[in-house]
C-alpha atoms as an extended CHARMM CRD file, in Angstrom:
* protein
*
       150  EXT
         1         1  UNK       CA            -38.4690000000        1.8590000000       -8.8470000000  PROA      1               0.0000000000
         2         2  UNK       CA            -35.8540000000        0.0890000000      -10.9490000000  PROA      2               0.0000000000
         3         3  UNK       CA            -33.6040000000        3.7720000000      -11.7710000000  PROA      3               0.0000000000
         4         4  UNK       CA            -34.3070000000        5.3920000000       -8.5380000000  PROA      4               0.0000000000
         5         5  UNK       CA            -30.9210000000        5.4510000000       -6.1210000000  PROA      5               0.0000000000
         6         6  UNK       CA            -30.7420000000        2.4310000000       -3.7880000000  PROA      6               0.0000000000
         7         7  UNK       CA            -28.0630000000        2.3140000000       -1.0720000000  PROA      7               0.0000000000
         8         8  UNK       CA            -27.1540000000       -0.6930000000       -0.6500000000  PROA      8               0.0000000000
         9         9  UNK       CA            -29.3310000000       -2.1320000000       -3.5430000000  PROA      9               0.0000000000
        10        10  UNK       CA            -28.7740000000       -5.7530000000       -4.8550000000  PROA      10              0.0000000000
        11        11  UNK       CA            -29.6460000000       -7.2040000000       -8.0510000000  PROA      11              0.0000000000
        12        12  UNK       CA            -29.8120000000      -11.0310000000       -7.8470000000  PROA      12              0.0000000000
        13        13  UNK       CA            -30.6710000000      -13.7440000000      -10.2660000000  PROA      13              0.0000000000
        14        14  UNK       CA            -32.1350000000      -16.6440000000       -8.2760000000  PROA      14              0.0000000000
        15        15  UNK       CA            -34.0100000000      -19.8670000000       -9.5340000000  PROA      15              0.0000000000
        16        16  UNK       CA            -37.6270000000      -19.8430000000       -9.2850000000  PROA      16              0.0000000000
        17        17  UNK       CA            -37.7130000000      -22.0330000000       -6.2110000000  PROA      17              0.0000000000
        18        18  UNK       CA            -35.9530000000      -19.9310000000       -4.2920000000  PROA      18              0.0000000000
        19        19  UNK       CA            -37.2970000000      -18.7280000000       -0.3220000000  PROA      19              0.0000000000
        20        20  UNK       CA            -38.0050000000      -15.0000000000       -0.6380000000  PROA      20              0.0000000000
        21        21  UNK       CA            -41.4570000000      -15.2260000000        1.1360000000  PROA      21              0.0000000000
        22        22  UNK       CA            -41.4140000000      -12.2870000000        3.4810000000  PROA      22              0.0000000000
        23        23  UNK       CA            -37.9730000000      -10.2150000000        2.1860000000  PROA      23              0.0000000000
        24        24  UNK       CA            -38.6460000000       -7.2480000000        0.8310000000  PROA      24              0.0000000000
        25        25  UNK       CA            -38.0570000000       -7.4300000000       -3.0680000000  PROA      25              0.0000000000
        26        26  UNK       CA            -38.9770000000       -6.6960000000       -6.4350000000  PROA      26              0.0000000000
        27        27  UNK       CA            -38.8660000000       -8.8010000000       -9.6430000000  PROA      27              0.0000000000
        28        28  UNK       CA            -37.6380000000       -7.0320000000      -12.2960000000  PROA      28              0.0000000000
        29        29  UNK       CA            -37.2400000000       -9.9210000000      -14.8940000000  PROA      29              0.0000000000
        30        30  UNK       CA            -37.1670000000      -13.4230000000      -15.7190000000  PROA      30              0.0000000000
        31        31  UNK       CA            -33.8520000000      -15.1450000000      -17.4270000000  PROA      31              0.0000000000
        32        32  UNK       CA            -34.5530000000      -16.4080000000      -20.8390000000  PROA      32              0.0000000000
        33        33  UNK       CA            -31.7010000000      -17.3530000000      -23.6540000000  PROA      33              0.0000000000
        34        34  UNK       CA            -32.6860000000      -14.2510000000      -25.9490000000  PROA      34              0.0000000000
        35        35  UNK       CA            -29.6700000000      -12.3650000000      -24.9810000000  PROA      35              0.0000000000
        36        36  UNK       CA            -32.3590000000       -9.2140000000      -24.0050000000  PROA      36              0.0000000000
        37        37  UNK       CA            -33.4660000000       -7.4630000000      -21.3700000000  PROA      37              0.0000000000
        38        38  UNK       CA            -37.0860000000       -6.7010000000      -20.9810000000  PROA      38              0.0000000000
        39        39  UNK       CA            -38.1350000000       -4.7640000000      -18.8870000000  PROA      39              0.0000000000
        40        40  UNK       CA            -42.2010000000       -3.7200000000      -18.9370000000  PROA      40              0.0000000000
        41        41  UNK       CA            -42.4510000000       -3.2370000000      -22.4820000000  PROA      41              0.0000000000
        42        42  UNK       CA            -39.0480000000       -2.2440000000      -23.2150000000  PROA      42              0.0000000000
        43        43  UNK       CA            -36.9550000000       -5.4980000000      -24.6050000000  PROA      43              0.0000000000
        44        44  UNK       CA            -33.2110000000       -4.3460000000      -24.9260000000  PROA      44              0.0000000000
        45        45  UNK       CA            -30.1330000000       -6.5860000000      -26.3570000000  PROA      45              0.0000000000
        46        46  UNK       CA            -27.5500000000       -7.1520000000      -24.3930000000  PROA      46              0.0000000000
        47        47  UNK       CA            -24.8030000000       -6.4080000000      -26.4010000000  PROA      47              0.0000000000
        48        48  UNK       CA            -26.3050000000       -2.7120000000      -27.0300000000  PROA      48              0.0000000000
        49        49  UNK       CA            -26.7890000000       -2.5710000000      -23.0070000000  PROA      49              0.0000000000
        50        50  UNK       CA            -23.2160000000       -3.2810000000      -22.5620000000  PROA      50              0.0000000000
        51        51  UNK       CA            -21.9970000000       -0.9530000000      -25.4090000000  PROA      51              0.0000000000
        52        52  UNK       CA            -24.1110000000        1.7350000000      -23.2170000000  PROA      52              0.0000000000
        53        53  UNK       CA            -22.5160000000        0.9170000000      -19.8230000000  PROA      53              0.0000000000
        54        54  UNK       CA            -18.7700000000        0.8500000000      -21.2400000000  PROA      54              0.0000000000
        55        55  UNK       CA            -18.7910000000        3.6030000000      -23.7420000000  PROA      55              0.0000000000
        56        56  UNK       CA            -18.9260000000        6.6740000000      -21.4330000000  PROA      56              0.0000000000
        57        57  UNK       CA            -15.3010000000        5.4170000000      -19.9410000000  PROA      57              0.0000000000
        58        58  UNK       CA            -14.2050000000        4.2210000000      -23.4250000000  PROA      58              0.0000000000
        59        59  UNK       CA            -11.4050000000        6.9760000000      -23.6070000000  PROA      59              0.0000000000
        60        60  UNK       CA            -10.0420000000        6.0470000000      -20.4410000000  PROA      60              0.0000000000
        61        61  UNK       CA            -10.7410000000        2.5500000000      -20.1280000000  PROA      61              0.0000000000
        62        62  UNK       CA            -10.5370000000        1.3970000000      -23.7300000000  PROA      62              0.0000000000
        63        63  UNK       CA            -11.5900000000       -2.4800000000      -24.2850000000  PROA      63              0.0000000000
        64        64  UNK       CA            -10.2950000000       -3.3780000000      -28.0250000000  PROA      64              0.0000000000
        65        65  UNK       CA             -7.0410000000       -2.5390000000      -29.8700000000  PROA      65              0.0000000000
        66        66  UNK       CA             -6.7110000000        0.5900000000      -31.9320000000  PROA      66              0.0000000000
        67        67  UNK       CA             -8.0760000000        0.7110000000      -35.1510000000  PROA      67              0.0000000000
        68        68  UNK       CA             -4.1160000000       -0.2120000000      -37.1150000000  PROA      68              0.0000000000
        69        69  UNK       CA             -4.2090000000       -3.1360000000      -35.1730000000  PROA      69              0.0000000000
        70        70  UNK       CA             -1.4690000000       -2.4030000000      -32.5100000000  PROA      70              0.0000000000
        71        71  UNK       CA             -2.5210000000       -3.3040000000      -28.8520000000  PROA      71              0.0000000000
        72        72  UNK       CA             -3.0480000000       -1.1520000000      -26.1570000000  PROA      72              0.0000000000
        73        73  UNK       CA             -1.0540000000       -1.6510000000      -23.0410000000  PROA      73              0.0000000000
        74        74  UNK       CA             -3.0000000000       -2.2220000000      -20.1530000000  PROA      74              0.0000000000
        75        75  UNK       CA             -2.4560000000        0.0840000000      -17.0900000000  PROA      75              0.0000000000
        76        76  UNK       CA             -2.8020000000       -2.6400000000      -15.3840000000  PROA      76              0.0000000000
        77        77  UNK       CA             -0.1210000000       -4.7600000000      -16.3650000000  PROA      77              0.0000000000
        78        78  UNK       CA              2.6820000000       -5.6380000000      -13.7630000000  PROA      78              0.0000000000
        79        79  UNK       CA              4.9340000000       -3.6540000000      -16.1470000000  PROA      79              0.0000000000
        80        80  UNK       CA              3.6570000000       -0.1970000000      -15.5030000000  PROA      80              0.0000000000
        81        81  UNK       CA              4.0750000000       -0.0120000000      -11.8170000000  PROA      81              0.0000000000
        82        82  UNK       CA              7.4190000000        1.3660000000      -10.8070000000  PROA      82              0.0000000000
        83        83  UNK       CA              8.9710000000        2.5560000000       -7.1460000000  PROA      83              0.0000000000
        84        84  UNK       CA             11.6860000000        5.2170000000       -7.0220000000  PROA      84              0.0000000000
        85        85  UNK       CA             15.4660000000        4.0600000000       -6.8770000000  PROA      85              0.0000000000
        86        86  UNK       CA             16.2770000000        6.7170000000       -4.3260000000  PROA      86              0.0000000000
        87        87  UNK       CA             14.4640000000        5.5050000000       -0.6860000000  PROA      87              0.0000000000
        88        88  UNK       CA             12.6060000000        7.7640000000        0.8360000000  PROA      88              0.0000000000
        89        89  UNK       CA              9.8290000000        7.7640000000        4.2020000000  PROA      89              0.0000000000
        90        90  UNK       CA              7.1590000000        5.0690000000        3.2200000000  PROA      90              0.0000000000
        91        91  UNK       CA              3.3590000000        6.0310000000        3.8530000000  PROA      91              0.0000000000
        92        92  UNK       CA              1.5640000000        3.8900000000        6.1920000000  PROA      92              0.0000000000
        93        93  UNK       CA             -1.4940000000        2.8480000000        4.6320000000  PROA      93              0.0000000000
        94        94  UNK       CA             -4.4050000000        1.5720000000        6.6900000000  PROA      94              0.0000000000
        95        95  UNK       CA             -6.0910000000       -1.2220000000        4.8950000000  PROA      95              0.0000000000
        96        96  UNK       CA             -9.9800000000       -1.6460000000        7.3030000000  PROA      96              0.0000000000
        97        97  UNK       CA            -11.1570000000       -5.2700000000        6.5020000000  PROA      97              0.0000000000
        98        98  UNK       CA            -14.9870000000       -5.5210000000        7.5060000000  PROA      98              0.0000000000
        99        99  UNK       CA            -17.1140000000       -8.7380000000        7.2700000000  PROA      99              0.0000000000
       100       100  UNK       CA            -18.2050000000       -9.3040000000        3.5570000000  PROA      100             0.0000000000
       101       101  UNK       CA            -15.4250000000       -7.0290000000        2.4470000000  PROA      101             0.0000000000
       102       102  UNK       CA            -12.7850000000       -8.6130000000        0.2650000000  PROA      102             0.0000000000
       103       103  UNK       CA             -9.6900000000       -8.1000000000       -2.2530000000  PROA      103             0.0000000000
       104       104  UNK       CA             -7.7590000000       -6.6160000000        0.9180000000  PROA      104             0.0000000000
       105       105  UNK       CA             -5.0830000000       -8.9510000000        0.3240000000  PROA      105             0.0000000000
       106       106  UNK       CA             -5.1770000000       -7.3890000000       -3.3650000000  PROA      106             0.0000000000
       107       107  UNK       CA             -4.9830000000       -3.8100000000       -2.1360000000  PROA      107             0.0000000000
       108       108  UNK       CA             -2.4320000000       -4.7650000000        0.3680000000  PROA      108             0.0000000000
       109       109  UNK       CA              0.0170000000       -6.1110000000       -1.7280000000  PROA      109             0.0000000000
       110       110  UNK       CA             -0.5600000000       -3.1500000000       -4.4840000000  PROA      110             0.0000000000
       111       111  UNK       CA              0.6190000000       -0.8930000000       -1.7780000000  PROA      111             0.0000000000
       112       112  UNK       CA              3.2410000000       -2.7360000000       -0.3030000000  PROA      112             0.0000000000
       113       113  UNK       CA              4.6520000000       -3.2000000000       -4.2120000000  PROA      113             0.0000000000
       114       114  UNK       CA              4.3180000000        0.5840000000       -4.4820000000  PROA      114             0.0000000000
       115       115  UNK       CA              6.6030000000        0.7070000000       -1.6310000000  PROA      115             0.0000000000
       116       116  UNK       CA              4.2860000000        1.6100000000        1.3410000000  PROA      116             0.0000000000
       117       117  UNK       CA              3.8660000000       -0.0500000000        4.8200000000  PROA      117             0.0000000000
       118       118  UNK       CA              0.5320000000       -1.6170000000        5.1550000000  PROA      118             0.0000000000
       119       119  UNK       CA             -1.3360000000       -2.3090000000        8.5790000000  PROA      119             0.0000000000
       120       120  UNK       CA             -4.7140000000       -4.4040000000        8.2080000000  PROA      120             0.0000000000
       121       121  UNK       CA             -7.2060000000       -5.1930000000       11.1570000000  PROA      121             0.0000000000
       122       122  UNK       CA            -10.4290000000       -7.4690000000       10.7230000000  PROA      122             0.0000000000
       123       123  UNK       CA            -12.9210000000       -5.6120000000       12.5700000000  PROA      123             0.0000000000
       124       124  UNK       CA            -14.3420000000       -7.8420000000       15.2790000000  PROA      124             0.0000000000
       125       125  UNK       CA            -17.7590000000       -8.2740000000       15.9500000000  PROA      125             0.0000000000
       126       126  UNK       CA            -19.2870000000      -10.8950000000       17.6790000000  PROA      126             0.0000000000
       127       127  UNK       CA            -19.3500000000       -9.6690000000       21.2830000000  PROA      127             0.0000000000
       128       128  UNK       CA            -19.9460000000       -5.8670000000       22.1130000000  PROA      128             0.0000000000
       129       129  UNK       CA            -16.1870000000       -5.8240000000       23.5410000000  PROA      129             0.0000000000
       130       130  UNK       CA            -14.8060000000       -7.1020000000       20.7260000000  PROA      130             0.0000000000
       131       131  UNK       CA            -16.3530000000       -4.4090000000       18.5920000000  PROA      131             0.0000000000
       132       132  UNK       CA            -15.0950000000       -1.7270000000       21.1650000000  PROA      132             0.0000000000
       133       133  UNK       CA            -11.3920000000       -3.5200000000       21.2530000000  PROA      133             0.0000000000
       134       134  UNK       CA            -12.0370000000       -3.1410000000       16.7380000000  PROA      134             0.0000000000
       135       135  UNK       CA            -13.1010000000        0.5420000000       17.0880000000  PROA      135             0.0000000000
       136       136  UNK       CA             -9.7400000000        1.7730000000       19.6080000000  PROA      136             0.0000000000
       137       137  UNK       CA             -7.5430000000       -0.8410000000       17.4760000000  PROA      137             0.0000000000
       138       138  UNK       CA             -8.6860000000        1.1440000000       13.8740000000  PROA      138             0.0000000000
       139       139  UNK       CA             -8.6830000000        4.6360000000       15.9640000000  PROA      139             0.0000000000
       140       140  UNK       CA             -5.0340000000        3.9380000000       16.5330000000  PROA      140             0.0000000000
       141       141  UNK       CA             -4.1070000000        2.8610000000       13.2670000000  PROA      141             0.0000000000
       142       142  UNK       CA             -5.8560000000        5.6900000000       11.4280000000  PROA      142             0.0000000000
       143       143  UNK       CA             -4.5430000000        8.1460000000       13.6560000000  PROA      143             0.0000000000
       144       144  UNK       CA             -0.9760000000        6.6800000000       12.6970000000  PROA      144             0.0000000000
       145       145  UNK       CA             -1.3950000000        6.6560000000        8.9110000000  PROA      145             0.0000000000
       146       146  UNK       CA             -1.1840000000        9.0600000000        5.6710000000  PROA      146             0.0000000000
       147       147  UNK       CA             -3.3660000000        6.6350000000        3.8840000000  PROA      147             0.0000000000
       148       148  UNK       CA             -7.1170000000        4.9520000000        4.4900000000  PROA      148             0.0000000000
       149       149  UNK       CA             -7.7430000000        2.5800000000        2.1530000000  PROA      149             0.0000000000
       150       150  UNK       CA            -11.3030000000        1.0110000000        1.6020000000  PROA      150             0.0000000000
């Protein structure tokens, strides 16, 4: 149950006095301070867990400087972004912003740095009308833009 896909799936550490009579879940663990993960009658360390996870995207993604001590330059830094000099048509990007969603304003402003023109609408939902006025409103703006970004 615990490796099978799971739309959707959450995976929440609560206290132990916490209401979950009649949702639908499934304990998978307690919290201790060992640092491990058991799970059935498999107990796994943390740190080895977390070696697992990162690894695979080590190449791209790398987490510690190189072995002769020189850092590595994130491609994250503010730094690395650059727009051209010469000004040319600007994409419009379509930013949706749902309830729950978030870091729009983060996405936003990464595109607008880039150089593109950014539209955002908050999808409406508490009256049926509002969601139809949300649904024409992001028709329009997708139909209007090079970009969708979720």
């Amino acid at each position: 149950m615990l490796f099978v896909p799971a739309i959707g799936g959450l995976v929440l550490e609560v206290s132990k006095d916490a209401v979950l009579e009649g949702k639908a879940f499934t304990q998978i663990g307690e919290t201790n301070f060992d640092s491990a993960l058991l799970y059935k009658y498999e107990k796994n360390c943390v740190e080895d867990l977390y070696s697992v996870w990162t690894s695979p995207l080590d190449s791209i993604f790398p987490e510690f400087v190189h072995e002769n001590g020189s850092a590595i330059k994130s491609v994250y830094d503010k730094g690395c972004f650059s727009t051209t000099r010469n000004r040319v048509a600007k994409p419009k990007v379509f930013v949706p912003v749902f309830p729950g969603t978030n870091c729009e304003y983060d996405t936003i402003s990464a595109f607008e740095r880039a150089g593109a023109h950014v539209e955002s609408i908050v999808l409406k939902n508490l009256t049926p009308s509002d969601i139809a006025e949300s649904i024409d409103a992001f028709e329009k703006a997708i139909l209007s833009s090079q970009i969708i970004a979720l």
